[in-house]
C-alpha positions as CSV (number, residue, x, y, z in Angstrom):
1,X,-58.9,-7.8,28.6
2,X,-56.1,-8.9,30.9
3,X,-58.1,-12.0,31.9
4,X,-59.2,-12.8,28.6
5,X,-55.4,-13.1,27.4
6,X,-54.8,-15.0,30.3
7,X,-57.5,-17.9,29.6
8,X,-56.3,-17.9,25.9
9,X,-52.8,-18.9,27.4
10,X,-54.0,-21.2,29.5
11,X,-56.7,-23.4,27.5
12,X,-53.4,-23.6,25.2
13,X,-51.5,-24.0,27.5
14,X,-51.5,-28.1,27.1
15,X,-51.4,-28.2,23.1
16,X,-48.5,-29.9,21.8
17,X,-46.6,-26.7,20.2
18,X,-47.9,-24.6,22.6
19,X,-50.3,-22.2,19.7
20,X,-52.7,-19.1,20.9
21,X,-56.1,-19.7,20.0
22,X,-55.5,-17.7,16.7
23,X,-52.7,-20.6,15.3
24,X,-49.6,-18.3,16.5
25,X,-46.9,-20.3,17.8
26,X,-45.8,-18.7,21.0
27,X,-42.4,-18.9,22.2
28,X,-40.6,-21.9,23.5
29,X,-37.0,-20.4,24.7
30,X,-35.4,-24.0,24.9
31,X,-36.4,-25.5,21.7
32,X,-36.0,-21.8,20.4
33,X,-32.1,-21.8,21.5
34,X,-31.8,-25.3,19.3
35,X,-33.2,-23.9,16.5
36,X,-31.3,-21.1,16.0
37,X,-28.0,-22.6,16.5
38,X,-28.7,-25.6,14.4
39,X,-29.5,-23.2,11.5
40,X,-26.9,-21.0,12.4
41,X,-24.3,-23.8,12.0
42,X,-25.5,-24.7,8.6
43,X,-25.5,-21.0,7.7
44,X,-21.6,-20.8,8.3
45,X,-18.6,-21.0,6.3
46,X,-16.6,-21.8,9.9
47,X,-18.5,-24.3,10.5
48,X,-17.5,-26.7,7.3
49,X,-13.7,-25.9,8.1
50,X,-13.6,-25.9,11.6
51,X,-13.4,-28.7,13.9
52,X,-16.4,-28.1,16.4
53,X,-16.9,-31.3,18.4
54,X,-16.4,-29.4,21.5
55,X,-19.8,-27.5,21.1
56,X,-21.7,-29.6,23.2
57,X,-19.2,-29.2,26.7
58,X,-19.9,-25.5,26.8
59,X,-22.7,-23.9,28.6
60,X,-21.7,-20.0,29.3
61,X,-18.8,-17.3,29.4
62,X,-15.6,-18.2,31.0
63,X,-16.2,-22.1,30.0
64,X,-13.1,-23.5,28.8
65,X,-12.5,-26.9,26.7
66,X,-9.3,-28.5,27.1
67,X,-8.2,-30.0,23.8
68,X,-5.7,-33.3,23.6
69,X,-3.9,-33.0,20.4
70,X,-2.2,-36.4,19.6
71,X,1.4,-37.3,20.5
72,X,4.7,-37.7,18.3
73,X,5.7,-41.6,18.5
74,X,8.3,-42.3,17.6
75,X,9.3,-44.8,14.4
76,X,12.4,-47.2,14.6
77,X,14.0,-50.2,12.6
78,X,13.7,-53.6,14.7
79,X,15.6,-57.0,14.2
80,X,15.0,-60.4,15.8
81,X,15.6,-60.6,19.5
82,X,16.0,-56.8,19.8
83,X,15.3,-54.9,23.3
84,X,12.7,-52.9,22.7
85,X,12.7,-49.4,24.8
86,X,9.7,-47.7,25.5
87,X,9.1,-43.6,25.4
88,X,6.0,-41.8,27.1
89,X,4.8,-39.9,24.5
90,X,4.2,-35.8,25.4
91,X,0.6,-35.1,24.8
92,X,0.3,-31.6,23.8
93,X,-2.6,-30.3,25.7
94,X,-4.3,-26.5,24.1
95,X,-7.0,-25.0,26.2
96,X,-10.2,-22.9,24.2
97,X,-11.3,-20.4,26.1
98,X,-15.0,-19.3,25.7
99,X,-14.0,-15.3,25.9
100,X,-16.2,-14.3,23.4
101,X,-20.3,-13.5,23.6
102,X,-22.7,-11.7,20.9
103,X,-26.8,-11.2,22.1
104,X,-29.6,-9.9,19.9
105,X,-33.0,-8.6,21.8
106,X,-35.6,-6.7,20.5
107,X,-39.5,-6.6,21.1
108,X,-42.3,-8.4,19.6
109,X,-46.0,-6.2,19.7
110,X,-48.7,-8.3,20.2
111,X,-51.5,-6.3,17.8
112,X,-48.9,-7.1,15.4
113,X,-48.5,-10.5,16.3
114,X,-52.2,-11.3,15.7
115,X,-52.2,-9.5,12.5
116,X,-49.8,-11.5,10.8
117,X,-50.1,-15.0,12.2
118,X,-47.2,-15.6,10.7
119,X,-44.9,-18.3,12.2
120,X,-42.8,-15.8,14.4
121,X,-40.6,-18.5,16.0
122,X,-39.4,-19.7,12.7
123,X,-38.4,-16.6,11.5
124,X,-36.6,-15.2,13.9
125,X,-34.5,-18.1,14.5
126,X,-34.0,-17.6,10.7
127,X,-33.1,-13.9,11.0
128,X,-31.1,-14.3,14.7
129,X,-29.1,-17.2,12.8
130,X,-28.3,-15.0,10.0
131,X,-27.4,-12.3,11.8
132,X,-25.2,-14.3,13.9
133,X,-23.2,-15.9,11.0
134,X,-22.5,-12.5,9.7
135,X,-20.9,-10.9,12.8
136,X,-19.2,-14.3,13.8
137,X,-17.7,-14.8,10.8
138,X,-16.2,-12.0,10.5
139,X,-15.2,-12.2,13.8
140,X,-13.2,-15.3,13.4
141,X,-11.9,-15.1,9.9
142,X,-10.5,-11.7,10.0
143,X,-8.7,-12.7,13.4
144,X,-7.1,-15.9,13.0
145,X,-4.6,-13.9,10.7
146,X,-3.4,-11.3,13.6
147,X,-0.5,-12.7,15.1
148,X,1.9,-13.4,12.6
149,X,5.3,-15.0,13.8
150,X,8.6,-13.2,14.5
151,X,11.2,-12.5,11.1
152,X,13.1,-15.8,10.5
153,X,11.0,-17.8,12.7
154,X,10.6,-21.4,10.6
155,X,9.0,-23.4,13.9
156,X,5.9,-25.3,12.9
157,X,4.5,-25.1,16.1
158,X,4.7,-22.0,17.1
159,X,1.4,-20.1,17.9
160,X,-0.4,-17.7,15.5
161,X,-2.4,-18.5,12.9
162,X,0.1,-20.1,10.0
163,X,3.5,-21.3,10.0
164,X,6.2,-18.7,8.4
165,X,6.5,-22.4,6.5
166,X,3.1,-22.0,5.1
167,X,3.2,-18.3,4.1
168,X,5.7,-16.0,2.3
169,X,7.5,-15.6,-0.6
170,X,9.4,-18.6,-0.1
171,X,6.5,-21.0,1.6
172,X,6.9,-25.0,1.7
173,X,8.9,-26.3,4.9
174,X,10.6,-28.6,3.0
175,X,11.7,-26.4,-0.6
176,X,11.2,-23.1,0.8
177,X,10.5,-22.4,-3.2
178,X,6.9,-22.0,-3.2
179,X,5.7,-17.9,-3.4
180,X,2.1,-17.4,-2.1
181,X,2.4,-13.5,-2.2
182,X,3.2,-11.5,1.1
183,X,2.1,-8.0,2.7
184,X,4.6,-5.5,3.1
185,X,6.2,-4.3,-0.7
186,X,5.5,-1.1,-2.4
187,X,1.8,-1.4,-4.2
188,X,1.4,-5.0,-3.4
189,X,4.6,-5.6,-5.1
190,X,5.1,-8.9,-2.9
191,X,1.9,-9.7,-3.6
192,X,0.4,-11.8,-6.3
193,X,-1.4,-11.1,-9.2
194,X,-4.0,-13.2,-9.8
195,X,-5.7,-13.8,-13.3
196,X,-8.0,-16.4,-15.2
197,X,-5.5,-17.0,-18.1
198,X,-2.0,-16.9,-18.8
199,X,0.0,-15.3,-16.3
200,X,2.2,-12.7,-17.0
201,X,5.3,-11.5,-15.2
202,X,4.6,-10.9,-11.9
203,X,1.1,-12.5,-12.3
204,X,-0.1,-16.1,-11.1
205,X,-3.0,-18.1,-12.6
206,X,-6.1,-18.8,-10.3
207,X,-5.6,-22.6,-10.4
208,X,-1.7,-22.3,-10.0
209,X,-2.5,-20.5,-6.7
210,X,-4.5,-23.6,-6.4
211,X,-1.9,-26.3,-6.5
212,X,0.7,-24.3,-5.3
213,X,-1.1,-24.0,-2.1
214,X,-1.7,-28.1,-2.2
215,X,2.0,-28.1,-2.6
216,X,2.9,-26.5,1.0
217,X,0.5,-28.8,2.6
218,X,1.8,-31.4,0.8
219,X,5.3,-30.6,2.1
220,X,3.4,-30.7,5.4
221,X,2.8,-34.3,5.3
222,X,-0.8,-32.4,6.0
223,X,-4.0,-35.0,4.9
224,X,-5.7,-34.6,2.0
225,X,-9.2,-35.5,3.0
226,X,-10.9,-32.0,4.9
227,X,-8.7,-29.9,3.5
228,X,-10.3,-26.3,3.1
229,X,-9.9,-23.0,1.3
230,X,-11.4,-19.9,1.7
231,X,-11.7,-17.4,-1.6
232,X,-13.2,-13.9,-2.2
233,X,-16.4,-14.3,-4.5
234,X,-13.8,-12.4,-7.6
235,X,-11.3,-15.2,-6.8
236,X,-14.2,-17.7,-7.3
237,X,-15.5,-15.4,-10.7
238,X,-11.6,-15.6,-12.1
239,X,-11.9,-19.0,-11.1
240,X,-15.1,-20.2,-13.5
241,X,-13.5,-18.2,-15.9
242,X,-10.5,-20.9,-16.0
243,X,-11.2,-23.6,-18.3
244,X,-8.7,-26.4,-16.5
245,X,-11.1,-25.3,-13.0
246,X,-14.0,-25.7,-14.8
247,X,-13.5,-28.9,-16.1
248,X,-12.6,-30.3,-13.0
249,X,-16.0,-28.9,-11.0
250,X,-18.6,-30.0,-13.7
251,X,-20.6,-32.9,-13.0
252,X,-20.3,-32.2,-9.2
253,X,-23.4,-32.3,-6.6
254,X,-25.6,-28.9,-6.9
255,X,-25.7,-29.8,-3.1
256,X,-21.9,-28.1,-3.3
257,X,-23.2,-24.4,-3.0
258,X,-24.5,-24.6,0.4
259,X,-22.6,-23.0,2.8
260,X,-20.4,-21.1,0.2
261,X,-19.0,-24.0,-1.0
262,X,-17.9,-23.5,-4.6
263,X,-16.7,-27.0,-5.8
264,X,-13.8,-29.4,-5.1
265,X,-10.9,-29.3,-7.0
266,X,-7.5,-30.8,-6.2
267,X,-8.5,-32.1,-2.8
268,X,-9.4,-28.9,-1.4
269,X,-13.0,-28.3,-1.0
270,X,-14.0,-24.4,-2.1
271,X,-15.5,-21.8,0.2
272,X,-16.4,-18.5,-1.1
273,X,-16.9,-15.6,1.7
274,X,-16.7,-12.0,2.0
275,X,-15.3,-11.6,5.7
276,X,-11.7,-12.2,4.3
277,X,-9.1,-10.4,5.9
278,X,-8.0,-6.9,3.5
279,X,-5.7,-4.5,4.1
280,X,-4.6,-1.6,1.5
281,X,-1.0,-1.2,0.5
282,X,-0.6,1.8,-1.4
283,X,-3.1,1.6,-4.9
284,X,-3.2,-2.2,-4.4
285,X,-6.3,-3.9,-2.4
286,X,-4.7,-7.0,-0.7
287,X,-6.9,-10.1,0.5
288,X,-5.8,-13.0,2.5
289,X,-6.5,-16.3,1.4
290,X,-6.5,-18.6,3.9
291,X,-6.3,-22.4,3.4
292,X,-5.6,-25.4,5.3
293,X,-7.3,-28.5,7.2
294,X,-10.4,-28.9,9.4
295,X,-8.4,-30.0,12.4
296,X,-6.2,-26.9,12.0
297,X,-9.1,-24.5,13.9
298,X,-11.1,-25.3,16.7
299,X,-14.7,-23.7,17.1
300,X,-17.4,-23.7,20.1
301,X,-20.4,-22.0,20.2
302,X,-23.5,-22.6,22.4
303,X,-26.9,-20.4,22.6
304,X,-26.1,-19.8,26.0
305,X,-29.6,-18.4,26.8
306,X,-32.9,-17.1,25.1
307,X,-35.4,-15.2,27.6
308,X,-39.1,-13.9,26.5
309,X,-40.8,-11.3,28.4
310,X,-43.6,-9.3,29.2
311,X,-42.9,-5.6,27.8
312,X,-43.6,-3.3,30.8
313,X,-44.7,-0.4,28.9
314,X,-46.6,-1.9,26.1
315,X,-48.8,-4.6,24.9
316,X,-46.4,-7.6,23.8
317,X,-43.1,-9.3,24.3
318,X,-39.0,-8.7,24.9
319,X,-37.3,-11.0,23.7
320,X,-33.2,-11.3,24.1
321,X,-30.4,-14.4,23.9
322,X,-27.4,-14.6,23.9
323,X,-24.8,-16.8,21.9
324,X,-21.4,-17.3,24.1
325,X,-18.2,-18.7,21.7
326,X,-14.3,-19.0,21.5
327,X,-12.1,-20.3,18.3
328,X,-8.2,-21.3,18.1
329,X,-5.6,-22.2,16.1
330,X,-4.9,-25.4,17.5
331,X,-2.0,-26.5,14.8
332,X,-1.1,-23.7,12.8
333,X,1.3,-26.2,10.5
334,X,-1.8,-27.5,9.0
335,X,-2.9,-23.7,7.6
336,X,-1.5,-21.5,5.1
337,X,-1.8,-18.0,3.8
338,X,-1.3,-16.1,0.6
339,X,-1.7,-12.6,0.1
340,X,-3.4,-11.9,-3.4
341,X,-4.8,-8.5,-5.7
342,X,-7.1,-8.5,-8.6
C-alpha cells in the first residue's frame, strides 16, 4: 500500500497543480499561504480602513516596520527681495511592532480525502481566512480604544487611540461644542441616544451622529477622501430606517456591501461590524463607534508560515500555519469616538 501511494505522488508529481491521480489537489504550502491571506484581506473590515502598505516588509514575530509620518512645514508671507530662511523639518518617525501571532492546525484523513474529492485547498483557505478575520478583528477593534488619554489632556498628538479633541462631551478641537456621548454617567447618562426619527431630549438622530462626527474631522483640517466609520449592524438598521440616509445611499454600487460596507454618505464610507467595543453601565448597553481616516491606523499582517505533514498515527495529513501581525494608531488626531445606546 505504502508503495502504491508513493508512485501515485510521484507520476503526479510533475502536473501543473500538483493533483493525485483521483483529481484532488494536494497541498502547495506557498501558494496556499497567498491564498489565504489574499482572501483573508478581502474578508476584513480593517483592511478597507486601515493603511496596510507595510504588509509586504514583514516575514515573522519580532519584525518591526518603521513608519515616516510627514513633517510640519512651515507657511510664511514673502515680498520681493526677501531673505528667505530655511527650517529642517522634524520627521516624526513611529515604529509597528509585529508582537502579535494567531495559528490554526488541524488534520486532514486521507479515506476522507478520496471520498470527497472535493477541492480541499480551496476551502480551507476559505475557512482559515474566515476564521482569521473573526479573531483579528476583534483583536484590533476592541483594542485601539484602550488607552484613553489623561483628564484635561487636549494634545492632538498624544498616543492612544483618539484625541480627547475627537471624543467627549465637548469634541471638536476647534469649538469644543460638538457632544459625541462619553462612558462614565449613571445608566449611560453621558451617552447618546440614538434613534431613526426625531430626537428627543437627551436623544440624537442616526444621521446627526453622522455629520456631527464629519464636523470634528472637519475641525481637524482631517481629508475627506478615505474617511471611515465603523457602526453596529442596529446602528446600520436605525440607519435605513432614516429617510434623509436613505436618500443619500440609493442608486449606489451593490458592489458597496462587500466587506461590511453599508453605503457612503457624507464623505464617510460605512462599515457595519460586530467586534465593536461594549461595555455595560448600569441598565444601559454602551458601544463605541469609532470613526476616522485610513491613514489614522496602521495594519501588517503576513502568513508567516503554512506546513503539511504526515500524521504519525494515522493515515493522512497535519496541517498547521501561522499568521504573525501588529496594528497602531499612528495619528490619533485623525480618529474619533462616540459612545452610543439603543
Amino acid at each position: 500500500m505504502a508503495n502504491a501511494y508513493d508512485s501515485s505522488i510521484s507520476a503526479n508529481s510533475t502536473t501543473k497543480l500538483g493533483t493525485l491521480a483521483d483529481g484532488t489537489l494536494r497541498f502547495i504550502p506557498t501558494l496556499w499561504s497567498s491564498k489565504i491571506n489574499k482572501r483573508f484581506y478581502a474578508q476584513t473590515v480593517f483592511g478597507e480602513i486601515a493603511n496596510n502598505d507595510f504588509s509586504g516588509e514583514i516575514s515573522g514575530m519580532g519584525d518591526k516596520v518603521l513608519i515616516m509620518n510627514s513633517p510640519t512645514v512651515t507657511i510664511g508671507d514673502y515680498s520681493i527681495g526677501q531673505t528667505l530662511t530655511y527650517e529642517r523639518p522634524d520627521i516624526q518617525k513611529v515604529e509597528l511592532v509585529i508582537d502579535k501571532a494567531k495559528s490554526f492546525s488541524y488534520g486532514v484523513n486521507d479515506v476522507e480525502k478520496y471520498q470527497t474529492k472535493a477541492d480541499y485547498m480551496s476551502e480551507f483557505a476559505d475557512a482559515a481566512a474566515q476564521q482569521l478575520k473573526v479573531a483579528i478583528d476583534a483583536n484590533v477593534l476592541q483594542n485601539i480604544y484602550t488607552s484613553a488619554l489623561s483628564a484635561g489632556s487636549t494634545s492632538l498628538y498624544s498616543s492612544p487611540a483618539t484625541s480627547t479633541g475627537n471624543q467627549g462631551l465637548k469634541a471638536g478641537v476647534r469649538s469644543a461644542q460638538v457632544n459625541l456621548g462619553a462612558a462614565g454617567g449613571t445608566n449611560g447618562s453621558n451617552a447618546l441616544k440614538l434613534v431613526s426619527g426625531t430626537a428627543g431630549a437627551g436623544e440624537c438622530n442616526v444621521f446627526d451622529l453622522i455629520t456631527r462626527l464629519s464636523a470634528v474631522m472637519d475641525e481637524a483640517n482631517i481629508p475627506e477622501s478615505d474617511r471611515w466609520l465603523l457602526v453596529p449592524p442596529l446602528f446600520r438598521t436605525k440607519l435605513a430606517q432614516s429617510s434623509q440616509a436613505i436618500a443619500l445611499i440609493q442608486g449606489q454600487d451593490e458592489a458597496m456591501y462587500r466587506n461590511g460596507k453599508f453605503g457612503q454618505i457624507d464623505r464617510w464610507n460605512i462599515y457595519v461590524s460586530n467586534q465593536l467595543k461594549t461595555v455595560t453601565e448600569g441598565t444601559a448597553n454602551l458601544t463605541y463607534i469609532l470613526a476616522g481616516h485610513k491613514s489614522a491606523l496602521c495594519f501588517a499582517s503576513q502568513i508567516a508560515k503554512v506546513e503539511n505533514m504526515m500524521n504519525p498515527n494515522d493515515f493522512g495529513s497535519l496541517i498547521r500555519g501561522l499568521n504573525v501581525y501588529g496594528f497602531k494608531v499612528v495619528k490619533p488626531e485623525a480618529m474619533a469616538a462616540a459612545v452610543v445606546y439603543f
